[in-house]
N, C-alpha and C positions, 0 to 999 in steps of 0.2 A: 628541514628542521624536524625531526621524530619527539613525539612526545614520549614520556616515562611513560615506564610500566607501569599499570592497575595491580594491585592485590587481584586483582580478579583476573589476570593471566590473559589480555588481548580480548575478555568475553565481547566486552564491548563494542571493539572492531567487528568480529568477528558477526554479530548481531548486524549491525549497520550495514556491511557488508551484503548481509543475507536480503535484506529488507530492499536494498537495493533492487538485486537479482529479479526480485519477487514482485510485480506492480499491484499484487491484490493486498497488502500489508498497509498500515497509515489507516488514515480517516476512507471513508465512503466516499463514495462519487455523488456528487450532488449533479442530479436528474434532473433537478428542476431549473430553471432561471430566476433569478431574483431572489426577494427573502421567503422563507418560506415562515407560515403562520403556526405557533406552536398553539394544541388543544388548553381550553381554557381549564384550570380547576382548579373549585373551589379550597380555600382555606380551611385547614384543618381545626377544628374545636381547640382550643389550648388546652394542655394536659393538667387535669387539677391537683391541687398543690398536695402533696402530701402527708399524710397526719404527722406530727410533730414524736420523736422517737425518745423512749427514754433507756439508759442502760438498766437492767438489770438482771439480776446471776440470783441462782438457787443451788440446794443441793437435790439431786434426784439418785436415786440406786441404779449401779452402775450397768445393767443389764438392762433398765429402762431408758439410759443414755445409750448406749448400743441399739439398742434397739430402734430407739428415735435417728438417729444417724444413719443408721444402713436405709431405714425407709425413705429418709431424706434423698441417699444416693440413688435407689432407684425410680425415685419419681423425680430425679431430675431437678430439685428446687433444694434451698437452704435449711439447715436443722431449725435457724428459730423461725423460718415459716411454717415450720411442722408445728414446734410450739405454739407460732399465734394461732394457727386454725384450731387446734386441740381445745385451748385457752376460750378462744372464742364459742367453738360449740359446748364447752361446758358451764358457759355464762347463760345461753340460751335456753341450755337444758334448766337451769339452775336459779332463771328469772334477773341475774341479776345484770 
């Protein structure tokens, strides 16, 4: 009995196959005898819940919106994190 062809053209066989051939493929040799004891560790802190989000949209000049965006892009993080840190350090400056 031949099974149907795979969309993927025999990869499969051809994997199993190989794995065969090969004895260092598959799981690890267990060295040891019996169960082995896995290291104890501790539970992590739960991760605390996060501030509660609200939407909101403004207008800003569009050279300030480029500008906010590109710096977004090269640190790697999202444009309205650029806005909350911006947001928040000028609370702080600003008392309130």
């Amino acid at each position: 009995m031949s099974r149907p062809t795979s969309k993927f053209g025999g990869a499969l066989a051809k994997l199993r196959q190989e794995s065969a051939s090969n004895p260092e493929t598959g799981e690890p040799e267990n060295l040891k005898a019996g169960k082995q004891e896995r290291p104890v560790v501790p539970a992590a802190a739960p991760a605390p819940e996060p501030a509660a989000r609200e939407k909101y949209s403004t207008s800003l000049p569009s050279n300030l919106v480029k500008a906010m965006k590109l710096h977004a892009v090269k640190a790697g993080v999202k444009d309205y994190a650029v806005v909350e840190a911006a947001l928040r350090e000028y609370l702080e400056r600003h008392g309130d």
